[in-house]
N, C-alpha and C positions, 0 to 999 in steps of 0.2 A: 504494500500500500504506500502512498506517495503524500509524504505527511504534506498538513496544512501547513505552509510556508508564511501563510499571514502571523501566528499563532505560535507565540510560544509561552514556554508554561515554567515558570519559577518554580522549586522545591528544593529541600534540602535535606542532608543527612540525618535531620534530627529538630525539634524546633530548639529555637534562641540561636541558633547561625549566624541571623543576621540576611534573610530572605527578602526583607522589605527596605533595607538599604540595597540592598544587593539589585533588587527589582525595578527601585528609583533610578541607579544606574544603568542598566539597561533600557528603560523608559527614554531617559535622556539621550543616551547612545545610541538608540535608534530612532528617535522622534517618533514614538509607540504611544497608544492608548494605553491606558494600564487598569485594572480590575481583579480586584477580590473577593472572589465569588461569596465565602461563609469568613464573616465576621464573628469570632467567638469570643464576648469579653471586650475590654475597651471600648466600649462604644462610645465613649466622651472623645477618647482622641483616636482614631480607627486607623489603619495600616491607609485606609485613603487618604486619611486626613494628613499622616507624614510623607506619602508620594506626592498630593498636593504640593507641600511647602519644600520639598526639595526636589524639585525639578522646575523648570523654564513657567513660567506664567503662559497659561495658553496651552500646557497639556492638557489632555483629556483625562479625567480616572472618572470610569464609572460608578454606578451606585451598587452595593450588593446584592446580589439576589437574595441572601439572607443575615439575617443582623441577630445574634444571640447573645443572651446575657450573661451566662456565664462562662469564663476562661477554662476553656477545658476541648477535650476533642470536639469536631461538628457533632459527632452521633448521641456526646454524654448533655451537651449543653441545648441538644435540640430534646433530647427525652427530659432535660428537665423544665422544658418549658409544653409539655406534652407533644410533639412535633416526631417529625418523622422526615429527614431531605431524601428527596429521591433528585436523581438525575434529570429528571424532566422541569424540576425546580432550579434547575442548575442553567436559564437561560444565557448561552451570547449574547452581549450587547449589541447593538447594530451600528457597525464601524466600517468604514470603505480605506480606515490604518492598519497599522499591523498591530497586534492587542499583546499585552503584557498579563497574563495570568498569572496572580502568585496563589499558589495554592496555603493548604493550612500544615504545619508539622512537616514529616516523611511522607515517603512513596505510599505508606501502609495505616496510615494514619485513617479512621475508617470514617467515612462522612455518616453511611448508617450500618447496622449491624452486615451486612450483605455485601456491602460497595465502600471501596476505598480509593483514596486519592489515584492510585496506579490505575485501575479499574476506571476514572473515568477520564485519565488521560490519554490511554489508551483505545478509549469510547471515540475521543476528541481525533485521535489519529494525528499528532502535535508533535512539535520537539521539546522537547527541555535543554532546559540552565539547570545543573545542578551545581546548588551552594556546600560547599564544604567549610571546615571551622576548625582549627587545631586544636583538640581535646585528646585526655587519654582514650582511648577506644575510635579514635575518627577514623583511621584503617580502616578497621572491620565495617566499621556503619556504612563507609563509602565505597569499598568493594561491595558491599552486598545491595547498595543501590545500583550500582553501575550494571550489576549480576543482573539484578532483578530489571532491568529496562533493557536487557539486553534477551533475556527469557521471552518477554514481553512484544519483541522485536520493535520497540519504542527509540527511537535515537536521540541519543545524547549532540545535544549540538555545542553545548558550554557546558566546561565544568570549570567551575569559578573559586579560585581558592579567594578567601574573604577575610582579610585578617593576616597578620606576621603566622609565616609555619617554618616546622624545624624540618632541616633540609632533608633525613633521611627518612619522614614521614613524607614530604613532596617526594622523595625520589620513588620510596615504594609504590604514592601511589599511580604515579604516571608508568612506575612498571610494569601493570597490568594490560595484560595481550590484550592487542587492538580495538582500542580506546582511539576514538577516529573523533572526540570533541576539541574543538580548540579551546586551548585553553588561558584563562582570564584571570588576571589578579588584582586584588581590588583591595585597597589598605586599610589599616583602620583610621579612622578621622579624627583627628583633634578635639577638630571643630567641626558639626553635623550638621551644617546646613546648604541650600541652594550651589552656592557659588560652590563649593567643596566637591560638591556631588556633580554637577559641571565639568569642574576644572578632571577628573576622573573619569567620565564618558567621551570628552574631546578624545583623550588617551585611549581607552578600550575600543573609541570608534574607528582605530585605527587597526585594531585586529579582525572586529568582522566583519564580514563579506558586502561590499559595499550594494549587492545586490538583495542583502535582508535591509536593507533602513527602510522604512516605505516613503 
């Protein structure tokens, strides 16, 4: 299958990464719409609300399809609002850009008992960014994403190292056989706003394919 090329889909090894900085940068680098389909928790300041104020004035982020109150998986904080997300709830925005998806958590993070993140990006027929993070256990977490979207026949198109990492953790994990993502590095920031996030997209826009910017 011949993924959507408009469309691609933010995730990460694990949540706290750093997915929605990481999202804003790519937003910016490619002059993308950007959208978070299930807001869980923060609803005062929403993952919109920070792609909003750190990216150019005049992007787009759209509105979520679903907005829950408590910080937890989609599937725990929609059962405790009695809910239930199906995929069908899960609409695209209507955008003639290329769309910025940050998903919630990992690949396996479940939206509801049945269906999980992988399950509907694979629905979507999309590429991924995957966010990585230097913690003890990142290896394993991130071999077994790249595994798992590779089971999947889902393509990795970025894998995004996000944050200072120790060389012989990058070295292992760019050793893994035919890993065909380019790959992104993306620092941690001082100072987290607009112009930082910017001055970092000029830079990454220079690694990808000048024919994904829409």
């Amino acid at each position: 299958m011949i993924p959507n090329r408009k469309i691609l889909f933010v995730t990460g090894i694990g949540t706290d990464v750093g997915k929605t900085v990481c999202a804003a940068v790519l937003t910016e680098s490619l002059k993308a719409d950007y959208w978070k389909p299930v807001q869980a928790g923060g609803l005062d300041n929403t993952d919109r609300k920070t792609v909003t104020q750190l990216t150019s004035p005049g992007t787009i982020t759209h509105l979520e399809a679903v907005r829950l109150k408590l910080a937890a998986s989609p599937h725990k904080a929609a059962q405790k609002e009695q809910k239930c997300i199906m995929a069908e709830d899960l609409i695209l925005p209507e955008t003639k850009n290329k769309l910025i998806i940050e998903g919630a958590g990992g690949l396996y993070v479940p939206i509801n008992e049945q269906f999980c993140m992988i399950d509907w990006i694979e629905q979507l027929g999309v590429e991924v960014a995957l966010v990585v993070r230097n913690y003890l256990g990142c290896i394993n977490h991130t071999l077994m994403s790249i595994q798992a979207l590779k089971q999947r026949h889902i393509p990795l198109k970025y894998l995004v190292f996000n944050g200072p990492f120790d060389e012989d953790t990058r070295r292992v994990i760019l050793s893994y056989p035919d890993i065909q993502a380019t790959i992104l590095d993306i620092p941690d920031f001082k100072t987290l706003n607009a112009r930082s996030i910017i001055r970092v997209a000029i830079r990454i826009r220079k690694q990808v394919n000048p024919n994904d910017r829409a």
